[in-house]
C-alpha positions in Angstrom: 0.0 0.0 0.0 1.4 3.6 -0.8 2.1 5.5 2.0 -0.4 8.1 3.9 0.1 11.9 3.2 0.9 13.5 6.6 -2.8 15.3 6.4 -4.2 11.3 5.7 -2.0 9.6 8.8 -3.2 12.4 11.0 -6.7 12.2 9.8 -6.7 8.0 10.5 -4.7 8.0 13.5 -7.5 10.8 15.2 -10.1 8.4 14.3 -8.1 5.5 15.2 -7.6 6.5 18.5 -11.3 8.2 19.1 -12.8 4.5 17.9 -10.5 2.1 20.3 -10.8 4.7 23.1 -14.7 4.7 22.5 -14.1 0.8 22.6 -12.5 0.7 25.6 -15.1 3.1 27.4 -18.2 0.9 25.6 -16.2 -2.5 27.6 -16.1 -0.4 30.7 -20.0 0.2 30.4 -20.7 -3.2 29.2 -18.8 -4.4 32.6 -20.4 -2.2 34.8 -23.7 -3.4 33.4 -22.9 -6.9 33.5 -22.1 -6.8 37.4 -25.3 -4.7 38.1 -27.2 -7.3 36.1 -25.5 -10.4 37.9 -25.3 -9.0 41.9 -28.4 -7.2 42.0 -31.2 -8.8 44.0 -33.8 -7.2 41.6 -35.3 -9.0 38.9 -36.2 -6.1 37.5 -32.9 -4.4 37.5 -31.3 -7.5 35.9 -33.8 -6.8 33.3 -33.0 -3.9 32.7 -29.1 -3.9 32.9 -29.1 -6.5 30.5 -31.4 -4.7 27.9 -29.1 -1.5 28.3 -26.5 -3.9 26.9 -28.2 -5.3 24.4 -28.5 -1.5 23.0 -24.8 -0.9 23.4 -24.6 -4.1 21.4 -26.9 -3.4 18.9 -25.7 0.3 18.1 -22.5 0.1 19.3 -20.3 -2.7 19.6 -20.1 -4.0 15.6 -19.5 -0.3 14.2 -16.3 0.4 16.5 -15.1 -2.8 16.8 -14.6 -2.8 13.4 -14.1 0.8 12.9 -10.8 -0.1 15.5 -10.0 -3.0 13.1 -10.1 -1.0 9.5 -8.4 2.3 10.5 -5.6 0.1 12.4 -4.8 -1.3 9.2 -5.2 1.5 7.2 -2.4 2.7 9.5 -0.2 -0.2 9.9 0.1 -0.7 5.9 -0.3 3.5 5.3 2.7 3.9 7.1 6.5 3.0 8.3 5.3 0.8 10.8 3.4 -2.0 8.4 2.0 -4.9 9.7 4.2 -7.1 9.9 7.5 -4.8 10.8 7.2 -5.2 14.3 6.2 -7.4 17.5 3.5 -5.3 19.1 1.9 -4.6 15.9 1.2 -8.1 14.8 0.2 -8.4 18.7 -2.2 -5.9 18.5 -3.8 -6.7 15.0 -4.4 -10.2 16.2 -5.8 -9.2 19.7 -7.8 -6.5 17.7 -9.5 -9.6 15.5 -10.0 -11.8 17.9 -11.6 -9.4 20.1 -14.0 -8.5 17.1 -14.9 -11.7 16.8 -16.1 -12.6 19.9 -18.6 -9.7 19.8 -19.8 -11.0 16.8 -20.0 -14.8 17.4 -20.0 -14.5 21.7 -20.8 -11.5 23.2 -23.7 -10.1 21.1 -25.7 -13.8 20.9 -25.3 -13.8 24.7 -26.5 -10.3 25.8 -29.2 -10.6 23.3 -30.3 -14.0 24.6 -30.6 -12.6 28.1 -32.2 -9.5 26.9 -35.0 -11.6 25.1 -35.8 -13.5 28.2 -38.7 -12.8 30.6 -36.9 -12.6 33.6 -33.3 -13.2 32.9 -31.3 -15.1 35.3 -28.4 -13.3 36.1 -25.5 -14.6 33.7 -21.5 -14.4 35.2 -20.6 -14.8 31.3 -22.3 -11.3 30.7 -19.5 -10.3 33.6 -16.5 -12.0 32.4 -16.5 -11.5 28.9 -16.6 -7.5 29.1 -14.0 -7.9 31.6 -11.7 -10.0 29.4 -12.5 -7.4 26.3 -11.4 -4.2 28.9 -7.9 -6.0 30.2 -7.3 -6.9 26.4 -8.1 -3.7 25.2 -6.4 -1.8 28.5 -3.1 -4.1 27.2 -3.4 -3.4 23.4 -3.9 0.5 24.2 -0.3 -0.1 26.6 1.9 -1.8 23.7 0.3 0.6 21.7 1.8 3.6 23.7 5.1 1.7 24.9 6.0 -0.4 21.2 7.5 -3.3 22.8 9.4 -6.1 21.2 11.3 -4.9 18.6 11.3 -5.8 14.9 10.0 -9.4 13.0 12.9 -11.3 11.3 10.7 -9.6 8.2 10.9 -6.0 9.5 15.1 -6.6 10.7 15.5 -7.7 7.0 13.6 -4.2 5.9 15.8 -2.0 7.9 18.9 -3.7 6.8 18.3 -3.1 3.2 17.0 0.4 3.8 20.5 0.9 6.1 22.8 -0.4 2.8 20.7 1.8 0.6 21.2 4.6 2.6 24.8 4.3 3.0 24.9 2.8 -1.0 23.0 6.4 -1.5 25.5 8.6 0.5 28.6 7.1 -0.8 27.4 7.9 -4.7 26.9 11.7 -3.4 29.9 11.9 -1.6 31.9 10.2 -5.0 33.0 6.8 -2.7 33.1 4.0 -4.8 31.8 0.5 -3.8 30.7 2.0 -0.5 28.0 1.1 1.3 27.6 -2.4 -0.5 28.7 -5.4 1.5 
């Protein structure tokens, strides 16, 4: 993929990080709902709590989730970093996919099962799996800050090439012959 203008990485990477923080925050209110749902004592309030999250799940969950997913890799492969250049970007993208889907084929099916019910019986799954999705997302958004790891074996291999280019370059500037090449 061609590389992002500076305007169009700017652009992405605002909306990249407004869509996994708005992820992170819909997890947080999923949780919260889940544990009102499971330790209340009210029937009713389960009912409730478990409705609220089928409209976060409805509205919410598919169109960030992905949104997260597609401007990610709009970044990783509009710019330096690629996807498969370094550790904690791999890490990430998979974490990312896997998250997504689980809403889609776990999480959603569950809370709208519950939500359909009568009277729901309070589910721990409706508590667990919004807590898994806010420590994953919590870790992805601290690799994400911190760029652990290092390079791939694919992305040393890049920089090496680019580092004997570079130096192949400056030596055919500066009038060095056979410089640079090894």
């Amino acid at each position: 993929m061609q590389q992002l203008s500076r305007p169009a990485r700017r652009a992405v990477l605002v909306v990249h990080v407004a869509v996994s923080v708005s992820w992170l925050g819909l997890a947080l209110g999923l949780l919260t709902l889940g544990i009102t749902g499971y330790t209340t004592g009210s029937p009713e309030m389960t009912t409730v709590a478990y409705r609220a999250m089928k409209v976060f799940g409805d509205w919410l969950v598919l169109p960030i989730a992905f949104a997260s997913l597609v401007s990610g890799l709009v970044l990783s492969l509009g710019t330096a970093w690629g996807l498969a250049r370094h550790r904690w970007v791999l890490v990430k993208f998979w974490l990312t996919l896997v998250t997504v889907l689980l809403s889609v084929f776990s999480l959603r099916p569950g809370i709208n099962h519950l939500a359909a019910a009568g009277t729901p019986v309070p589910d721990i799954s409706l508590v667990v799996a919004p807590a898994v999705a806010t420590a994953t997302y919590l870790f992805v958004t601290a690799i994400s800050v911190l760029k652990p790891w290092g390079p791939t074996a694919r992305g040393s291999r890049l920089r090496q090439a680019q580092s004997a280019e570079a130096r192949a370059s400056r030596a055919r500037k500066s009038g060095i012959k056979g410089a640079g090449v090894r």
